[in-house]
C-alpha positions in Angstrom: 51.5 2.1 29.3 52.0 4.3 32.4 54.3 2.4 34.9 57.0 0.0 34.5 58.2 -2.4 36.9 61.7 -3.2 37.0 63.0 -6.0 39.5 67.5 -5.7 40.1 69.0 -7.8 42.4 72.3 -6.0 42.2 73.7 -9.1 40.2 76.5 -6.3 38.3 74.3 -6.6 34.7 71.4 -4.8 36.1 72.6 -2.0 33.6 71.3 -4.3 31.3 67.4 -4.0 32.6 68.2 -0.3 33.5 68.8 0.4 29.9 65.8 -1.5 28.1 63.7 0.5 30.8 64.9 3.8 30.1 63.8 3.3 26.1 60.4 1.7 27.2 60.1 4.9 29.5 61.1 7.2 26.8 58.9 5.5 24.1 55.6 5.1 26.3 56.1 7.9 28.5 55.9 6.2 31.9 57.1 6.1 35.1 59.5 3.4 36.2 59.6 1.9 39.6 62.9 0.1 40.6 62.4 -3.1 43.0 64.5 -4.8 44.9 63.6 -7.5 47.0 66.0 -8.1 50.2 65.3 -11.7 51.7 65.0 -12.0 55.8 67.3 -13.3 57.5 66.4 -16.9 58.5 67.1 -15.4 61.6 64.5 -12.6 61.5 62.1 -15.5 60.4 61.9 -17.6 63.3 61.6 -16.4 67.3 65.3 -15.9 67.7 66.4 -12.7 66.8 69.8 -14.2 66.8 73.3 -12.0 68.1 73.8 -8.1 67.9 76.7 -8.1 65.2 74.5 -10.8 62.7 71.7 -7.8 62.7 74.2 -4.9 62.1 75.8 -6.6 59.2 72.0 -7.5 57.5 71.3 -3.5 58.9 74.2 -2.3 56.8 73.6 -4.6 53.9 70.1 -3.2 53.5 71.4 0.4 53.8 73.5 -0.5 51.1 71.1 -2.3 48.7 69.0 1.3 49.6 72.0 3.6 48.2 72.3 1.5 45.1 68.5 1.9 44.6 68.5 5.9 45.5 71.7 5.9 42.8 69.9 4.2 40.4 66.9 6.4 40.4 68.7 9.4 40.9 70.4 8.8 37.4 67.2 8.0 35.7 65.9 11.3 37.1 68.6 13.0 35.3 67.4 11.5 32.2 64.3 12.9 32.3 62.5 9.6 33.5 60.1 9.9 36.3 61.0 7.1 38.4 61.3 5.6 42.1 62.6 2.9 44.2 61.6 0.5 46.4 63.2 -1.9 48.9 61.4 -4.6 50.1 61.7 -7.6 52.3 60.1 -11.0 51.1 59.9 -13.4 49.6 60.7 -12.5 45.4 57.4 -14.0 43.4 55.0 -13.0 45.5 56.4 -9.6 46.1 57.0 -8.8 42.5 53.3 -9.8 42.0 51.5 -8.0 44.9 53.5 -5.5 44.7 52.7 -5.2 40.3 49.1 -4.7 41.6 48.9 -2.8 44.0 51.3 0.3 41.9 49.0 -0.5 38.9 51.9 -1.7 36.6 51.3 -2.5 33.1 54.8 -4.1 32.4 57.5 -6.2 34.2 60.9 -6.2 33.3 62.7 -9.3 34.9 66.4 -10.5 34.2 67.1 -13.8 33.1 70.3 -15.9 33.9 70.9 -19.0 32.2 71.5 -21.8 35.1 72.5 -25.5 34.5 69.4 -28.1 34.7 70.2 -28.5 38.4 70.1 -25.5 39.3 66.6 -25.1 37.7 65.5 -28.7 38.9 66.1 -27.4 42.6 66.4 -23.6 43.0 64.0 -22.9 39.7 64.3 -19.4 37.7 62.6 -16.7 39.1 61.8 -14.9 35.7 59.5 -18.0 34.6 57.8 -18.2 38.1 57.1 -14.4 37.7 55.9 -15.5 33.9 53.6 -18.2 35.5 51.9 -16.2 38.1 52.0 -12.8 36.7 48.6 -11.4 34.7 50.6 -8.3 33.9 52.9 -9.3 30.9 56.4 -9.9 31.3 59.7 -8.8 29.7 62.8 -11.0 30.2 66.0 -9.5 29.2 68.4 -12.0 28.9 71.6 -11.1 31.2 74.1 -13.5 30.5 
């Protein structure tokens, strides 16, 4: 095992996944990649590019999500782990999966939240799609 895919979404337990990377890292010697996947803006979707102040706040918000990813990397760095970050815009599953390809991962490490039957009925968990769709396996860390 050589690289180690680790998805945050800056939910405050990504500790958690941080942690259980760091002793996969450590045990396998590998590199770890952090990845966190902004969502556009609906409106950076469509043609509208809607008003000035709506783009500086999502601006700002990705500079921020960016800083928490350099931080993040930074202190795995000082652990001795070899690791990096990336920032990317899209949509989650497919993402985490072309993105697992194309860095030649061999592991995933998701988060899992438990959500009422609702939630999963409309929303869906995005651990299991990643279980579904991924041929790289998958480790869920429970976060709740």
């Amino acid at each position: 095992m050589k690289n180690i895919l680790v998805t945050v979404d800056f939910n405050k337990s990504e500790e958690i996944l941080l942690n259980k990377a760091v002793e996969f890292a450590k045990a396998f010697n590998a590199k770890i990649w952090l990845m966190h996947i902004a969502a556009p803006e609906p409106f950076f979707v469509g043609y509208e590019v809607g008003p000035q102040y709506i783009r500086d706040g999502r601006a700002e918000e990705l500079r921020e999500e960016h800083r928490k990813l350099e931080k993040y990397t930074l202190e795995m760095r000082e652990k001795g782990i070899v690791a990096d970050g990336l920032l990317i815009q899209g949509a989650t599953i497919e993402m985490v999966i072309k993105e697992s390809e194309k860095l030649d991962i061999d592991l995933i490490i998701a988060g899992h939240n438990d959500h009422s039957f609702l939630y999963k009925a409309i929303i869906g968990s995005v651990s299991a799609n990643i279980i579904k769709k991924s041929k790289i396996p998958v480790l869920t860390i429970p976060l709740d």
